[in-house]
N, C-alpha and C positions, 0 to 999 in steps of 0.2 A: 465340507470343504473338499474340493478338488486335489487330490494329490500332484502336482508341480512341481516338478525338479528344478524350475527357476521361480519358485514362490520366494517373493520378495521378503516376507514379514513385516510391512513396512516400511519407515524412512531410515536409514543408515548414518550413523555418528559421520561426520564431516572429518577425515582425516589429514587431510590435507596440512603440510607442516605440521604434523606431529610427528611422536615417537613414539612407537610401540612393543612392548615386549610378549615374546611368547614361550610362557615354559614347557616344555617338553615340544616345541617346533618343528621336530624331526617328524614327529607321529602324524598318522594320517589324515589327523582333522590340521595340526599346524600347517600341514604343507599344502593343504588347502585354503588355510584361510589366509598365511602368506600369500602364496598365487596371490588371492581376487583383491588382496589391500595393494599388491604390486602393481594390478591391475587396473585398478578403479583408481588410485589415488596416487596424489606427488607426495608421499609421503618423507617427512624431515628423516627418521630411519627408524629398520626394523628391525628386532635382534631376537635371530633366534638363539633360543636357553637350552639346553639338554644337556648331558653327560656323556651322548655316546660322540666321539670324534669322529667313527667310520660316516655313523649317519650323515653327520656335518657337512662330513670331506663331498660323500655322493651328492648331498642334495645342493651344496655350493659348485657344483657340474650343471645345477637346472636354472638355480640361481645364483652368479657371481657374486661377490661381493670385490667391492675396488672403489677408484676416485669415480665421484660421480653418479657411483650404487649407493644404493639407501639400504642394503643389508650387511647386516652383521651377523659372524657368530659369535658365540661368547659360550665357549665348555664350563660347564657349572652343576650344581645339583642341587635341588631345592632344599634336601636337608641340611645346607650350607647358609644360614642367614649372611654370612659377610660378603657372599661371592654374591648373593641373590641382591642385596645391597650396594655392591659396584657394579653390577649388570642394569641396575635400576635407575641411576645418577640421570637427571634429567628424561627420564621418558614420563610421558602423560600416561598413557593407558597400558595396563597388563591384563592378557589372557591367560590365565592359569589351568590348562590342556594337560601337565604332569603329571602321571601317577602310574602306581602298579594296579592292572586290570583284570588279570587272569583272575578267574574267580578259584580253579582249582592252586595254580599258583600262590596265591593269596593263604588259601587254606593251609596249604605244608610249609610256606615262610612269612610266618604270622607277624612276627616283629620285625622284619623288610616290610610289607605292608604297610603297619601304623609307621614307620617312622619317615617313608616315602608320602603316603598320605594324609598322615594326620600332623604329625611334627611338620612335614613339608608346606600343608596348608598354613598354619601357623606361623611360619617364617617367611612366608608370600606377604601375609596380612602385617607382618611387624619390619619388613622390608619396605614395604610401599606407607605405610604410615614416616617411619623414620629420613624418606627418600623424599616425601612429598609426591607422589603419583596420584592424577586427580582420579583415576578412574579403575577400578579391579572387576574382572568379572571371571567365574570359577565353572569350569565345565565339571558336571557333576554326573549321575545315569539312574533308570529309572529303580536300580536296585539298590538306593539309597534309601525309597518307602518302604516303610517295613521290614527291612534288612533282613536275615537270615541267614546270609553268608558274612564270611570277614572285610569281604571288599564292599560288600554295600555297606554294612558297619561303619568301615574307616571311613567312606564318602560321605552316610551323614552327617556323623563328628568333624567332618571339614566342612560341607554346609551351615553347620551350627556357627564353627571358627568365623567362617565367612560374615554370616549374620551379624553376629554381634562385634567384629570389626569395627562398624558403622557406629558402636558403643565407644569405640577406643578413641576414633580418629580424629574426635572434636571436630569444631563448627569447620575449621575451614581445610581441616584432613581429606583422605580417600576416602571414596564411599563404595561400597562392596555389596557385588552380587552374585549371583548363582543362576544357570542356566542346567535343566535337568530333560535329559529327551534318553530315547531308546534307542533299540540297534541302530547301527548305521550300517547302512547296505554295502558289502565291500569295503567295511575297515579290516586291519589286519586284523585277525582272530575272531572274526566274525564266520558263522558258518554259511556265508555266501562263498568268498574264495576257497573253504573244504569242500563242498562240492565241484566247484571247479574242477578243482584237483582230484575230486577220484572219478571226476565224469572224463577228464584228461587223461589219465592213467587205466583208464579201460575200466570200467569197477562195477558188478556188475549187477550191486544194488546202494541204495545211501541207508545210514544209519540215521532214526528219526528218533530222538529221546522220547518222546510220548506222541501218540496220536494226534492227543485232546491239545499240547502246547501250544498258546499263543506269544506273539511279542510285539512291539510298538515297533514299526520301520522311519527311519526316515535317510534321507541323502546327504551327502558328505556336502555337497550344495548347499542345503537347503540347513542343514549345522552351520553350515559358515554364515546365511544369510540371517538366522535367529539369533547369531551371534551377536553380529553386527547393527540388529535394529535392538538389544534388551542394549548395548551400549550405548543408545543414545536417549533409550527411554526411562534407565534403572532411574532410581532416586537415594537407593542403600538400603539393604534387608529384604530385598524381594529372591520368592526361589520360580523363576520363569519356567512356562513348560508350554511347548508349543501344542498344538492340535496336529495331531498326526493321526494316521490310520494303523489297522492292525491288518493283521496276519498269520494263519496258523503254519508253522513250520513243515507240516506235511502237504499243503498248497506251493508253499514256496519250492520244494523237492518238486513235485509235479510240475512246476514251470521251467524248471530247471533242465529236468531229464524225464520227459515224460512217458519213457517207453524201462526204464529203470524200475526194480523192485523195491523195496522199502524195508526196512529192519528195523524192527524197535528195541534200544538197547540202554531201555530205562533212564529216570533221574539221576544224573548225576548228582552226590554231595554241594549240598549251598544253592541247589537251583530250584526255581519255584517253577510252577506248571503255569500259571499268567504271573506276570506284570501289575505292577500297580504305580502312578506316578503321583497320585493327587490321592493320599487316603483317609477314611471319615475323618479322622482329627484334624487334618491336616485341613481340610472344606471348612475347617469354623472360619479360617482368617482366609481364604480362597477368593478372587475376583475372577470374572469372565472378561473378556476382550472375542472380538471376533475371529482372532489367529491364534492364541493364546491363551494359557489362566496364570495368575500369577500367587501365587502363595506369600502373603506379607509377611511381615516378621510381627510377632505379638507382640512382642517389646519395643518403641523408637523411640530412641535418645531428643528430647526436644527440639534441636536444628533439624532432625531427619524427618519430612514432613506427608511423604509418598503420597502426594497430592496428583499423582497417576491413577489412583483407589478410587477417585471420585468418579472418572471414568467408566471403571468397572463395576460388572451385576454382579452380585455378593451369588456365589452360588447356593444351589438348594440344601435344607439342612440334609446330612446324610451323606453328599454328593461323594462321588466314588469314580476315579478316573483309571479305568484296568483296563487290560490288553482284551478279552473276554468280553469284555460289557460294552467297550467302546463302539461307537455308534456310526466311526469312519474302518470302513475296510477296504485295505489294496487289493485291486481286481490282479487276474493273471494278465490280462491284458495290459493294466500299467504295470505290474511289473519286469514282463517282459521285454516292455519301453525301455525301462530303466537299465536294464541288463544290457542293452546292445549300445548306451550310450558312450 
């Protein structure tokens, strides 16, 4: 598959007079996927969730909210089920975007971590059951397979939360899913804009953690766009994961600054040397799609019937989807597309 920064993913959930919630909205995938639903659709409204007010105050500078605007904010924190519960009063669909991310972060405030990601997931899924919201779906990252550090940790345990949601919410409840993909090129804390910055600041080499490190790329686009089609095709208990290409970090340094020297200044604590999104155990319940694999849930509740599986080629026994092994990789030549977009 061709790397596309307007890769569709397929058909897109119909939004149009609905209502939509997104928690933690301010961040860089929310204010993304607000834009393209502001965009694409007459949407009934859309509320962004987060805790910080600054963020709020700025990004209601890009988008108003007033008579007539379909946006809201609503200052809240997922670790708050009652607030998370009257921000949800009538909305159909929730994108669940919040969480603590830093991985080194994570490591020195371990119980900010679980109580933002794992409590927090949990109070999304008993919100949206108690509110009636038809549809949840849970941004997750690929350092949920296999974990290692505390933030991939807490992600899986709110993947699981997610999963078995779909156990809770009875025949005519919310049905819950999970969306899992890789770096995003140019999110905040991504080591795209650290280069930026010290190729801005004169610098007059980049620091490259390993040589060998690879990682799975995709666009802040192209997040929004697999978003918006696993919303129209979830059924409950699927962990989505798109087909993306790879990348080793010291190519992407070369595209960036090519006349730049390189410094390697080892593994950080909690980080792995590749990626993994889809691993062997997780391939026993795996389906292929031509854009996609989707990871079913072992367990479904009788009404939950993911009759999307039928669809799908049951991957090969073994099967192993890693940054390393993966069989699409971004050229310098798209990614230097991407850079100047």
């Amino acid at each position: 598959m061709s790397f596309d920064n307007q890769q569709s993913f397929g058909q897109y959930l119909n939004l149009n007079g609905k209502a939509i919630l997104v928690t933690g909205g301010t961040g860089s995938f929310g204010k993304a996927f607000i834009k393209t639903v502001l965009e694409k659709y007459k949407i009934r409204r859309c509320i962004v969730f987060s805790r910080d007010e600054l963020k709020q105050y700025e990004m209601s500078q890009e988008f108003p909210a007033g008579p007539g605007l379909p946006i809201r904010y609503f200052i809240g924190d997922v670790r708050d089920v009652e607030r998370l519960e009257l921000a949800m009063r009538d909305v159909d669909y929730v994108v669940h975007a919040a969480a603590l991310k830093h991985v080194q972060t994570a490591e020195y405030n371990p119980f900010e971590c679980v109580k933002t990601n794992i409590h927090g997931a949990e109070n999304v899924v008993m919100a949206a059951i108690r509110t009636g919201v038809k549809r949840v779906i849970a941004l997750s990252t690929d350092k949920a397979c296999n974990p290692v550090n505390l933030y991939g940790a807490t992600k899986l345990a709110a993947d699981k939360i997610f999963v078995a949601g779909n156990n809770l919410s009875g025949s005519e409840g919310p049905i819950f899913s999970v969306v899992r993909y890789g770096n995003v090129i140019g999110s905040r804390g991504s080591v795209v804009p650290l280069f930026k910055k010290l190729i801005a600041e004169g610098a007059g080499e980049l620091p490259i953690t390993d040589l060998r490190m690879t990682r799975f790329w995709i666009t802040l686009d192209q997040g929004v766009a697999f978003v918006l089609s696993c919303l129209n095709s979830m059924e409950g208990g699927e962990i989505f994961v798109p087909k993306i290409p790879s990348m080793k970090i010291i190519e992407l340094a070369k595209c960036m600054a090519s006349d730049l020297k390189h410094r390697e200044v080892g593994i950080r604590p909690g980080e792995k040397l590749h990626e993994v999104m889809i691993s062997e155990d997780d391939a026993r319940t795996t389906v292929e799609f031509n854009d996609r694999y989707a990871i079913l849930a072992p367990f479904v509740n009788n009404h939950r019937t993911n009759k999307g599986a039928i669809e799908g080629k049951p991957v090969v026994a073994g099967f192993r989807y890693a940054s390393d092994t993966n069989t699409d990789w971004l050229s310098s030549h798209e990614f230097r597309q991407i850079l100047s977009m």
